[in-house]
KOLSE-733505 format. One record per residue (C-alpha): residue number from 1; residue in one letter; x negated, y, z. Coordinates in Angstrom, 1 decimal. Each point is the difference from the previous one (the first is absolute). Last residue first. Layout:
KOLSE-733505
<node><i>NUM</i><aa>A</aa><xx>X</xx><yy>Y</yy><zz>Z</zz></node>
...
END
This chain:
KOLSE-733505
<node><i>225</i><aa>X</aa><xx>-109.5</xx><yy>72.3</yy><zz>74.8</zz></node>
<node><i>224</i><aa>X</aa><xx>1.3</xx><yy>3.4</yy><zz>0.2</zz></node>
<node><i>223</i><aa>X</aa><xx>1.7</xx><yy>-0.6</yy><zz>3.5</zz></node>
<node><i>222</i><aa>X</aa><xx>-3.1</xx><yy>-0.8</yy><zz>1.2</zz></node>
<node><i>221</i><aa>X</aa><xx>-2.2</xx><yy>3.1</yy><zz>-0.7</zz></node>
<node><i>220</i><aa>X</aa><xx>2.9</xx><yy>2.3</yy><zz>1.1</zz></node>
<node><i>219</i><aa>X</aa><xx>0.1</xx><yy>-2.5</yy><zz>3.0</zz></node>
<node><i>218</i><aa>X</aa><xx>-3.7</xx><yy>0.5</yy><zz>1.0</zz></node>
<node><i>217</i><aa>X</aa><xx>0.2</xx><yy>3.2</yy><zz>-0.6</zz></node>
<node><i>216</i><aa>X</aa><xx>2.5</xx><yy>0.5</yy><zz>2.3</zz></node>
<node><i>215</i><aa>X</aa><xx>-1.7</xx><yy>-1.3</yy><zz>2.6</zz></node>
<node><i>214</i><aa>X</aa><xx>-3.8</xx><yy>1.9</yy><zz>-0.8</zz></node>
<node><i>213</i><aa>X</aa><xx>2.6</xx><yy>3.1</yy><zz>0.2</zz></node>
<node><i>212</i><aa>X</aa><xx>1.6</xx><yy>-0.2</yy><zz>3.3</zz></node>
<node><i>211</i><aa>X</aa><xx>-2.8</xx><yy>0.0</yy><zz>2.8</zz></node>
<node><i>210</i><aa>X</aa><xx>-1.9</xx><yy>3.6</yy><zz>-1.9</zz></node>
<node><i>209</i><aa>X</aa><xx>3.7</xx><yy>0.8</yy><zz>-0.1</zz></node>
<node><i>208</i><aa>X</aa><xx>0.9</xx><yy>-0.4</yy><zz>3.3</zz></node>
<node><i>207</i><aa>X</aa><xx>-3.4</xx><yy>1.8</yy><zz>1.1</zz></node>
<node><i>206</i><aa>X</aa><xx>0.5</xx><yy>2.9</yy><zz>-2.0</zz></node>
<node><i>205</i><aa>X</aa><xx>3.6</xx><yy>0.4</yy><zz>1.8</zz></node>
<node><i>204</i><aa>X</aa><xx>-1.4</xx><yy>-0.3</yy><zz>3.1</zz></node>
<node><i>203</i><aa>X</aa><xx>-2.8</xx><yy>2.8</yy><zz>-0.6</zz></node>
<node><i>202</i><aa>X</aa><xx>2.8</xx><yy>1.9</yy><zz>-1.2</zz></node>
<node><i>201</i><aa>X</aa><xx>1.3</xx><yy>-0.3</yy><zz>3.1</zz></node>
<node><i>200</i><aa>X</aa><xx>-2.4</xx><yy>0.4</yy><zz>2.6</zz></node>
<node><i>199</i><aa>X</aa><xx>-1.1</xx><yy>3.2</yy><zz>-2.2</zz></node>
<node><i>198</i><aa>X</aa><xx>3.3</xx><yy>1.7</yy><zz>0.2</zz></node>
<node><i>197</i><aa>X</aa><xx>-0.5</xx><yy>-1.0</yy><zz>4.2</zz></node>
<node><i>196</i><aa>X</aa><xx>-3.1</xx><yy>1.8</yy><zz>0.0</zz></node>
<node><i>195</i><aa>X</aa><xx>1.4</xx><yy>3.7</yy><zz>-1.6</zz></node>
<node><i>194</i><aa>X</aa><xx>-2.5</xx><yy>1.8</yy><zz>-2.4</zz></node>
<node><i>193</i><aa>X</aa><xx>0.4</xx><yy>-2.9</yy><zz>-2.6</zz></node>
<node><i>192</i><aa>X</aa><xx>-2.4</xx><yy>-1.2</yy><zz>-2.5</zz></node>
<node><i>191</i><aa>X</aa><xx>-3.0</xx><yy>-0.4</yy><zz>2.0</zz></node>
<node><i>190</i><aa>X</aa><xx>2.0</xx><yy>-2.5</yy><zz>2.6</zz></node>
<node><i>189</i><aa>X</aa><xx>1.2</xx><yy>-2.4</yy><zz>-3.0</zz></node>
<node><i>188</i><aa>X</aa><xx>-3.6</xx><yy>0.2</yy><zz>-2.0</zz></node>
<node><i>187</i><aa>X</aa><xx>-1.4</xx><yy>-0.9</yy><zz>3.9</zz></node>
<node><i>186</i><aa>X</aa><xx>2.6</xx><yy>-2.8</yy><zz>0.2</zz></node>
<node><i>185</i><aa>X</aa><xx>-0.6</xx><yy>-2.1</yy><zz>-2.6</zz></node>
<node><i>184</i><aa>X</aa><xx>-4.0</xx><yy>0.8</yy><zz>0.3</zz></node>
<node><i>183</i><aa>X</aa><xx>0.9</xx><yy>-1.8</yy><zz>3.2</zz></node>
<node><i>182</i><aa>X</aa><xx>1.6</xx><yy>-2.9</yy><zz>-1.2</zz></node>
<node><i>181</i><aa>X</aa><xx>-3.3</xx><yy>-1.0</yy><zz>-2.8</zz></node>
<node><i>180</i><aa>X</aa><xx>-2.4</xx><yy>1.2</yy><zz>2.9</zz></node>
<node><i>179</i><aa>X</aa><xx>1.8</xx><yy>-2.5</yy><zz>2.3</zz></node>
<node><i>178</i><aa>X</aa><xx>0.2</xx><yy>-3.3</yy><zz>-2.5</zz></node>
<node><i>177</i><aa>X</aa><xx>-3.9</xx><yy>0.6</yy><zz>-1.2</zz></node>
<node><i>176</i><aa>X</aa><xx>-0.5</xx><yy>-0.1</yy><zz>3.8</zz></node>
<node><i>175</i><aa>X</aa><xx>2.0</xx><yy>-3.0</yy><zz>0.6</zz></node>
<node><i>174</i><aa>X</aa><xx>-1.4</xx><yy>-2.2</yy><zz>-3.2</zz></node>
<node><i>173</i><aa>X</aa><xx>-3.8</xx><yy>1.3</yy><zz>0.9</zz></node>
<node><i>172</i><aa>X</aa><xx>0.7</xx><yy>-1.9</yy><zz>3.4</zz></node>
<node><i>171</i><aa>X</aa><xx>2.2</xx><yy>-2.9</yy><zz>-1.7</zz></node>
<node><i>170</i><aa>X</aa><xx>-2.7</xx><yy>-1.4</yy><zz>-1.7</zz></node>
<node><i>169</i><aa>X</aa><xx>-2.8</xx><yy>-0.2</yy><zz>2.5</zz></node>
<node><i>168</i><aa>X</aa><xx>2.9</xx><yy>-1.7</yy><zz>2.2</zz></node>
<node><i>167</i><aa>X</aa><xx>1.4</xx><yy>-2.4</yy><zz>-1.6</zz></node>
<node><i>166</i><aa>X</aa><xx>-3.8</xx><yy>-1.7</yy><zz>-0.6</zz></node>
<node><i>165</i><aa>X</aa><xx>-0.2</xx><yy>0.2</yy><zz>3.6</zz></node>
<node><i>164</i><aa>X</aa><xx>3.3</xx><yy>-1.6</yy><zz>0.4</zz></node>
<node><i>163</i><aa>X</aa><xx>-1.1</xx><yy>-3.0</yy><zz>-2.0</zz></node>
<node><i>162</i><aa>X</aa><xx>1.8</xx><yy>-0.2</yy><zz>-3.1</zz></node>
<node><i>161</i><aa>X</aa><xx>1.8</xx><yy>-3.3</yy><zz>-0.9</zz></node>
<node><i>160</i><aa>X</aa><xx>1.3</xx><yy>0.1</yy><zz>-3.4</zz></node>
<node><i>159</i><aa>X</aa><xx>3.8</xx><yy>-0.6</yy><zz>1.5</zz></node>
<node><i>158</i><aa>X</aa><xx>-0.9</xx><yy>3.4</yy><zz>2.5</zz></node>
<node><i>157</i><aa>X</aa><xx>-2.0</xx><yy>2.5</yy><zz>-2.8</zz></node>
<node><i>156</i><aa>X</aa><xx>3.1</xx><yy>-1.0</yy><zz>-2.0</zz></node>
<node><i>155</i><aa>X</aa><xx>3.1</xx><yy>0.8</yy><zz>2.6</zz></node>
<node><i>154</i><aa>X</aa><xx>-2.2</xx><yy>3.5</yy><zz>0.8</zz></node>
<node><i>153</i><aa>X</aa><xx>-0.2</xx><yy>0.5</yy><zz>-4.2</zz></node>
<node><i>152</i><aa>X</aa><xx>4.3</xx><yy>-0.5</yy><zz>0.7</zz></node>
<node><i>151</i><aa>X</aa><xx>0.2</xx><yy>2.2</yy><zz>2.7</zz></node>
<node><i>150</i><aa>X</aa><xx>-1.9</xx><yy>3.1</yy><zz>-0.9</zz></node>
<node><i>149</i><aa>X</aa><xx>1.7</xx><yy>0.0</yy><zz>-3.7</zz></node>
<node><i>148</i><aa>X</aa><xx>3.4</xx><yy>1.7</yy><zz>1.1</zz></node>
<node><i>147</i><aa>X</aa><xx>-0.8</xx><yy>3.4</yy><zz>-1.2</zz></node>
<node><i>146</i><aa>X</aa><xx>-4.0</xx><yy>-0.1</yy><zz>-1.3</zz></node>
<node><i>145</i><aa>X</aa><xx>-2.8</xx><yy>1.8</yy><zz>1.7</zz></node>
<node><i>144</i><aa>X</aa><xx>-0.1</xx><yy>-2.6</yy><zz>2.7</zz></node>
<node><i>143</i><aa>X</aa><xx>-0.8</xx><yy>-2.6</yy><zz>-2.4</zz></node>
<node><i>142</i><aa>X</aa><xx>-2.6</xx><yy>2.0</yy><zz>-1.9</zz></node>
<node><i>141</i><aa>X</aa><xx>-2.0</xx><yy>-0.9</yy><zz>2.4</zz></node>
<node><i>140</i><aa>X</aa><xx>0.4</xx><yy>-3.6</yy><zz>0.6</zz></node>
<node><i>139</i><aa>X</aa><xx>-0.2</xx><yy>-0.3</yy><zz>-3.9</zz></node>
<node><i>138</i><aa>X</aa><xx>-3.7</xx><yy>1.4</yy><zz>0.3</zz></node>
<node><i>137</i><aa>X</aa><xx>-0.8</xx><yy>-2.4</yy><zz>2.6</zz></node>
<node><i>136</i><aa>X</aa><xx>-0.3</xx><yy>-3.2</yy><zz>-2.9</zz></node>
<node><i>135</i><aa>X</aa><xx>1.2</xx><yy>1.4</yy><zz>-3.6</zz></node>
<node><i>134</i><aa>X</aa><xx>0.5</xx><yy>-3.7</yy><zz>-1.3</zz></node>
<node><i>133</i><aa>X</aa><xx>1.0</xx><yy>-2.0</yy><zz>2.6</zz></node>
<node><i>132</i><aa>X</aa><xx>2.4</xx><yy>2.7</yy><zz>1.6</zz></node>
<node><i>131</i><aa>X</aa><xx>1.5</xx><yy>0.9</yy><zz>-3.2</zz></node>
<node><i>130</i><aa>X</aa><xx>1.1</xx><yy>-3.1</yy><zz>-0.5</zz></node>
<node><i>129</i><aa>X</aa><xx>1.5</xx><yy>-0.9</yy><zz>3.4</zz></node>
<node><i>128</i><aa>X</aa><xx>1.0</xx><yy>4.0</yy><zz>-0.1</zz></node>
<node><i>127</i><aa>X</aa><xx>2.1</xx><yy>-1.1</yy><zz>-3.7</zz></node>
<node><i>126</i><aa>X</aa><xx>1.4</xx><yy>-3.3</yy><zz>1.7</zz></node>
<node><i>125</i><aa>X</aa><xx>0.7</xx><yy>1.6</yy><zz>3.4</zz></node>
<node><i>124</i><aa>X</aa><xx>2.3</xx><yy>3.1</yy><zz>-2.1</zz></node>
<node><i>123</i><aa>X</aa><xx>1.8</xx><yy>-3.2</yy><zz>-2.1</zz></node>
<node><i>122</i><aa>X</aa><xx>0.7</xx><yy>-1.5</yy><zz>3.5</zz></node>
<node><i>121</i><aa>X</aa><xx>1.2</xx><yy>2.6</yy><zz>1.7</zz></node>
<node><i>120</i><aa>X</aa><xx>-2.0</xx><yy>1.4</yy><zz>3.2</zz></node>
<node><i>119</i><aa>X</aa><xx>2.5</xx><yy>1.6</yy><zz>2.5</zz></node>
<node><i>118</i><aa>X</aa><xx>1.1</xx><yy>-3.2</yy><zz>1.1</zz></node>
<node><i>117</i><aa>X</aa><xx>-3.4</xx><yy>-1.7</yy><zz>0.0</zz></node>
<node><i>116</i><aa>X</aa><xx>-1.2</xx><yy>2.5</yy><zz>2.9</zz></node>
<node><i>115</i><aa>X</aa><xx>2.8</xx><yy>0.1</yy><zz>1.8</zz></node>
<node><i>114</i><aa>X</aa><xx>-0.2</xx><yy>-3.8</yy><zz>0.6</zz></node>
<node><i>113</i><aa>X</aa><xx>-3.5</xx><yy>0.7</yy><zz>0.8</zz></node>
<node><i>112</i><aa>X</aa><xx>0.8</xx><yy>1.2</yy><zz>2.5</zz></node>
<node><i>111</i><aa>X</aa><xx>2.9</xx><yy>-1.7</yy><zz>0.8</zz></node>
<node><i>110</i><aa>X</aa><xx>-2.7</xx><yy>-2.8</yy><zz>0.1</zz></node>
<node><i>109</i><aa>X</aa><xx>-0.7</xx><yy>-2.9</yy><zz>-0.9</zz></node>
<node><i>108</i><aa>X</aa><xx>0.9</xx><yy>-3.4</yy><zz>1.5</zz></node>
<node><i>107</i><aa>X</aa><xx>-3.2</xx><yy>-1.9</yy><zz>-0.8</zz></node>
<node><i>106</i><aa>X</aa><xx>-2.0</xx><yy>2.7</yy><zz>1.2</zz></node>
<node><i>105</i><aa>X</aa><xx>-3.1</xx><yy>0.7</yy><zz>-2.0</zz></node>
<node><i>104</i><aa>X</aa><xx>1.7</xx><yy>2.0</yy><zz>-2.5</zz></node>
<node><i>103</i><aa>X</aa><xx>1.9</xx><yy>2.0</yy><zz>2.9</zz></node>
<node><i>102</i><aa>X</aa><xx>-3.3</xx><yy>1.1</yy><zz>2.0</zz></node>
<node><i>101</i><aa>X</aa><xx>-1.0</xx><yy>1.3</yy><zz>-3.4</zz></node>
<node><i>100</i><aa>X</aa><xx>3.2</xx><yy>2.1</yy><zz>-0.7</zz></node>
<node><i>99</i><aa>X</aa><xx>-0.7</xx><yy>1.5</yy><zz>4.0</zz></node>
<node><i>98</i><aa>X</aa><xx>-3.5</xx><yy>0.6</yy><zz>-1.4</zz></node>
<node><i>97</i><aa>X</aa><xx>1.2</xx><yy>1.7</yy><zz>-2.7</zz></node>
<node><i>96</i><aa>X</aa><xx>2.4</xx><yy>2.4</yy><zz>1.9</zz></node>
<node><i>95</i><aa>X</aa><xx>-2.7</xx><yy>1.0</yy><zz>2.2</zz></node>
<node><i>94</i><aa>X</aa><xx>-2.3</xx><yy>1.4</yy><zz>-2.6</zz></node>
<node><i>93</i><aa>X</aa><xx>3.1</xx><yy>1.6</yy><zz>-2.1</zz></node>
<node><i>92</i><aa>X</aa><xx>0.7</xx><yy>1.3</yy><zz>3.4</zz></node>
<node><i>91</i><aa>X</aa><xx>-3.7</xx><yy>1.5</yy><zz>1.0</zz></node>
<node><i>90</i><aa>X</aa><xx>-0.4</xx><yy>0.8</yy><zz>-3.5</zz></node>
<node><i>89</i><aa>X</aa><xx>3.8</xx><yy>2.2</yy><zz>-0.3</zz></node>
<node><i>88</i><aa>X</aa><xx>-1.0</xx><yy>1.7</yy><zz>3.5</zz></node>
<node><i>87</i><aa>X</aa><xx>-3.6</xx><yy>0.9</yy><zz>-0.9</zz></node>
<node><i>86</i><aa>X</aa><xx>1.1</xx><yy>1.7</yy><zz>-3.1</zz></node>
<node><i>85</i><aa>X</aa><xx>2.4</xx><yy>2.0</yy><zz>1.2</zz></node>
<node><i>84</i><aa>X</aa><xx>-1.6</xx><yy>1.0</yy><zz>2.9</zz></node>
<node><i>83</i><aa>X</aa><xx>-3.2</xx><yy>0.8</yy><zz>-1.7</zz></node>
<node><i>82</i><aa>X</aa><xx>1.5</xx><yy>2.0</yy><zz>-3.1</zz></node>
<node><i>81</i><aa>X</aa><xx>3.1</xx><yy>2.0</yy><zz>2.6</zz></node>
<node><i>80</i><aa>X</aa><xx>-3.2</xx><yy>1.2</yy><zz>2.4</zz></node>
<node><i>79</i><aa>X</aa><xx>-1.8</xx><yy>0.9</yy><zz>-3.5</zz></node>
<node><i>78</i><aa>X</aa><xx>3.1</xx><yy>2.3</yy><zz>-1.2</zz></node>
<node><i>77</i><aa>X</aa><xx>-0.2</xx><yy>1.2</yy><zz>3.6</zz></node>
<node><i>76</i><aa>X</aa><xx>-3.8</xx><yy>0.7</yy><zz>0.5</zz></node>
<node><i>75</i><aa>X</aa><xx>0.3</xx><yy>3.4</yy><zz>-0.2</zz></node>
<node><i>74</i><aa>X</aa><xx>3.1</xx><yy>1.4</yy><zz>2.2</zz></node>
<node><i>73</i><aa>X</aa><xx>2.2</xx><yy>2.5</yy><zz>-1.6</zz></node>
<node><i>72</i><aa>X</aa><xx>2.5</xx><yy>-2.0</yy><zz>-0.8</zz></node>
<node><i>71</i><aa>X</aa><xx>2.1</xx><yy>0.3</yy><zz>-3.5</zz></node>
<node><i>70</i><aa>X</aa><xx>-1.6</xx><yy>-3.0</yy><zz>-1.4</zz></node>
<node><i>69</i><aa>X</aa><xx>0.0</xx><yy>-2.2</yy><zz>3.0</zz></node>
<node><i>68</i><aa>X</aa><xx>3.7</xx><yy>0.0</yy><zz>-0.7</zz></node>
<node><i>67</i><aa>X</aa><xx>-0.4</xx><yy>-0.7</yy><zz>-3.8</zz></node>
<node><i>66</i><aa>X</aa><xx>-2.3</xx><yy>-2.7</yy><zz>1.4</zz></node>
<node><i>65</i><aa>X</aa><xx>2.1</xx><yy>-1.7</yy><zz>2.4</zz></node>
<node><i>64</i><aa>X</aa><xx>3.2</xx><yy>0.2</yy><zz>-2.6</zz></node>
<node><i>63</i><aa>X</aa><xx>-2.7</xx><yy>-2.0</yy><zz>-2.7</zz></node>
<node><i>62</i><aa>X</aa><xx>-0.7</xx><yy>-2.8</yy><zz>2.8</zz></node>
<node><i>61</i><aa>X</aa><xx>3.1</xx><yy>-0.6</yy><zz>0.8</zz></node>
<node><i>60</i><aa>X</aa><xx>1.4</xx><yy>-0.2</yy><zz>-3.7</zz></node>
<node><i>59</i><aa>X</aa><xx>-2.5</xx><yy>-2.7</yy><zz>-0.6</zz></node>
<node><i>58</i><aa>X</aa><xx>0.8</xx><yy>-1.8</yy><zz>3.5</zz></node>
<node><i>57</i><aa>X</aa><xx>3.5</xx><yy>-0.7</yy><zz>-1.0</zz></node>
<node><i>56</i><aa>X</aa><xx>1.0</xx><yy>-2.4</yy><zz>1.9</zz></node>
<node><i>55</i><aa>X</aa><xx>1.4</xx><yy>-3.4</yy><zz>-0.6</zz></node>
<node><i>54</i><aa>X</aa><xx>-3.4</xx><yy>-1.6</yy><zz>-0.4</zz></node>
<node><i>53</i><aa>X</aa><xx>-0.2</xx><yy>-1.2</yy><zz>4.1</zz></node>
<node><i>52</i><aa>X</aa><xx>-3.6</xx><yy>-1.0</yy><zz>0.4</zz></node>
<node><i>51</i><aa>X</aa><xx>-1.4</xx><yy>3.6</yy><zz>-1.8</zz></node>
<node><i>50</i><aa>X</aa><xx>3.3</xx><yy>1.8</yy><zz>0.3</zz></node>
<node><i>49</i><aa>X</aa><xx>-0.8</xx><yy>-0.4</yy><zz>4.0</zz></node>
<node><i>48</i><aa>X</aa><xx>-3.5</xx><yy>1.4</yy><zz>-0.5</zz></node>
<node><i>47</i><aa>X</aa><xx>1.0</xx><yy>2.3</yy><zz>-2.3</zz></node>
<node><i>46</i><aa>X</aa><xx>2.7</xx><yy>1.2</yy><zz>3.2</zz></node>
<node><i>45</i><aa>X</aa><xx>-2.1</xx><yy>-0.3</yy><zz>2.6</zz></node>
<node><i>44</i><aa>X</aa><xx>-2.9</xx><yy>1.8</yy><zz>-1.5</zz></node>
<node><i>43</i><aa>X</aa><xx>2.2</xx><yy>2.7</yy><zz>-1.3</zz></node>
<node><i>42</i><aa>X</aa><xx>1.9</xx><yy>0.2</yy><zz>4.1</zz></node>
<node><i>41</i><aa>X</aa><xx>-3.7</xx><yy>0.7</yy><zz>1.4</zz></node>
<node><i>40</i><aa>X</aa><xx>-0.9</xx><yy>2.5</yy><zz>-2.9</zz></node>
<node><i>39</i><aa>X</aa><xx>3.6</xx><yy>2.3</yy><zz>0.8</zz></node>
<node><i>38</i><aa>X</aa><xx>-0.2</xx><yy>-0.1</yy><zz>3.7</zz></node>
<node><i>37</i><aa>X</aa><xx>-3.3</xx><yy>1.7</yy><zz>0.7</zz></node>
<node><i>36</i><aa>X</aa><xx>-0.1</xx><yy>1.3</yy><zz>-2.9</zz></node>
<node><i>35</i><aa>X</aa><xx>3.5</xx><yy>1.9</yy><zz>0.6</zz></node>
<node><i>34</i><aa>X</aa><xx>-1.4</xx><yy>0.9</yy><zz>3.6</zz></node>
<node><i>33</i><aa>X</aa><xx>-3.3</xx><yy>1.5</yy><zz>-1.4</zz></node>
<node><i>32</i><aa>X</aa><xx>1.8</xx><yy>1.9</yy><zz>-2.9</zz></node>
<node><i>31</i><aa>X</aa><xx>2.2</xx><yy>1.9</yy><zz>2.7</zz></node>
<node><i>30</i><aa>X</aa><xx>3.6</xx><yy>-0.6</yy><zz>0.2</zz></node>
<node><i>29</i><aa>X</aa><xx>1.4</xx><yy>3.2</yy><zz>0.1</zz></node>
<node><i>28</i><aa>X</aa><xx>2.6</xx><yy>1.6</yy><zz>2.5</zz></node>
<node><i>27</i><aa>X</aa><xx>2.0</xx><yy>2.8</yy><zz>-0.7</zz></node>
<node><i>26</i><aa>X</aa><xx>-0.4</xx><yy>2.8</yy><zz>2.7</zz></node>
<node><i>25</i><aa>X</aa><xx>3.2</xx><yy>1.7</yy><zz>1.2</zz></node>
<node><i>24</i><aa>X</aa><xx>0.2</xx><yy>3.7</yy><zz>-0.8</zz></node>
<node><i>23</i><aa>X</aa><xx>1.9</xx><yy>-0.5</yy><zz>-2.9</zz></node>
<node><i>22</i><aa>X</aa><xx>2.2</xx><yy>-1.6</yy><zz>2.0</zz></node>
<node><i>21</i><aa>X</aa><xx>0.5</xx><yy>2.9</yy><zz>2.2</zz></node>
<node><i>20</i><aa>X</aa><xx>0.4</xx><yy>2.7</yy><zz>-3.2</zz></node>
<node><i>19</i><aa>X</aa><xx>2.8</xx><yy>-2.3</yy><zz>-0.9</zz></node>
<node><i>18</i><aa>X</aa><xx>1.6</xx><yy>0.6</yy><zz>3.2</zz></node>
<node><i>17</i><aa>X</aa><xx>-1.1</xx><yy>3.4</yy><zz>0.6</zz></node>
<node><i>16</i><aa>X</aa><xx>1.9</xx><yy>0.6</yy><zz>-3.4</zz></node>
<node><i>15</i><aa>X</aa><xx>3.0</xx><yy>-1.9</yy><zz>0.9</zz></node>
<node><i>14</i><aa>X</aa><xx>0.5</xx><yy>2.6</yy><zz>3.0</zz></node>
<node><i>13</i><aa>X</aa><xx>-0.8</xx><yy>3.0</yy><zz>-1.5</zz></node>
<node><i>12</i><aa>X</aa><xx>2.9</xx><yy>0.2</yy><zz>-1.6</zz></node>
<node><i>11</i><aa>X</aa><xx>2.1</xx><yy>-0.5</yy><zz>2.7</zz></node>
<node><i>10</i><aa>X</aa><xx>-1.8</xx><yy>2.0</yy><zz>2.4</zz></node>
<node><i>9</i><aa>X</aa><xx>0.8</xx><yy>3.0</yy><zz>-3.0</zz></node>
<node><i>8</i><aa>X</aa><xx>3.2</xx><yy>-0.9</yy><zz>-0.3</zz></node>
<node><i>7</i><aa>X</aa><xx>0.7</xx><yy>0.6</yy><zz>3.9</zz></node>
<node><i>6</i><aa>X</aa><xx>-2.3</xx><yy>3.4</yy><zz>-0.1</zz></node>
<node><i>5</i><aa>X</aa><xx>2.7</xx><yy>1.3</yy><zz>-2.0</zz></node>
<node><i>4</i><aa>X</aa><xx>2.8</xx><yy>-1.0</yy><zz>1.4</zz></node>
<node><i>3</i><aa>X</aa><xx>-1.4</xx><yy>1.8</yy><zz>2.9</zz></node>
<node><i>2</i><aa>X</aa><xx>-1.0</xx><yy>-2.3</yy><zz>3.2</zz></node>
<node><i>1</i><aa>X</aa><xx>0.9</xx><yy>1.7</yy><zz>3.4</zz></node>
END
């Protein structure tokens, strides 16, 4: 027979077996080597893709990647996030240009280059036509440093004719000046915060602004003319 007694006590006892049961179950972690294995195939992808597609935001990928790669233990991350970065945003500003080439020659175009001359205004082609023939490569790399002035120097190296080659010993020191710029983005974010995702975000936010503030200068500048 069960005493009243021994009844609360079972009854007690049960919701603390229960928790001390979950407790007891093991909490999975993603280990470093399975997030790497994902993480710097889907960066590559995805500055590649922002490289021929400029609607994403390949800046603020590249900055989360290295906050992340901040708060691993492995080595070579910070340098993993550098080449893949870098690599992707050539091997698309590479193939991007010769799909804007292809399109010159045609006699039709290309939406291509369609995409191309829609996201370069005219006043921003004028100045990169102008820089271009004055400052040579060196615009090319700065180009990539700038918010929104890839495109249009791209749209000038194409109307003044630049052989792909010529493109292309440009645009390498252009990518890798354009990754360690991002990167150091998000290593200041990751050092700052103890937390990783704290870090993705105010890497983000640092990012926005770094995009934001050569525009609105531009319009401080013109709305006082």
């Amino acid at each position: 027979m069960v005493t009243p007694s021994a009844a609360l006590a079972q009854a007690a006892g049960a919701p603390l077996s229960a928790v001390a049961a979950l407790a007891a179950v093991p909490v999975t972690v993603v280990p470093e080597s399975t997030q790497q294995a994902v993480g710097y195939p889907s960066l590559f992808l995805l500055v590649l893709i922002g490289a021929l597609v400029p609607v994403v935001p390949t800046g603020a990928l590249v900055s989360s990647a290295a906050v992340v790669a901040v708060h691993q233990a492995a080595p070579l991350s910070l340098a993993l996030v550098f080449v893949t970065a870098s690599l992707a945003a050539f091997l698309g500003d590479v193939a991007l240009y010769w799909l804007g080439r292809r399109g010159m020659k045609s006699r039709n175009g290309s939406r291509w280059l369609e995409a191309i001359r829609a996201r370069a205004p005219e006043d921003r082609l004028a100045q990169a036509q102008t820089k271009l023939a004055d400052h040579g490569v060196a615009v090319l790399v700065l180009s990539r440093l700038m918010p929104a002035g890839r495109l249009p120097v791209m749209l000038a190296c194409l109307l003044a004719k630049w052989p792909v080659r010529r493109f292309v010993r440009g645009n390498l020191p252009a990518c890798l000046a354009w990754a360690v710029t991002y990167q150091l983005i998000g290593v200041l974010g990751g050092s700052l915060f103890e937390e990783p995702w704290e870090g993705v975000v105010a890497a983000i936010v640092l990012t926005v602004l770094v995009s934001a503030v050569p525009g609105m200068w531009r319009r401080l500048r013109g709305t006082a003319r």
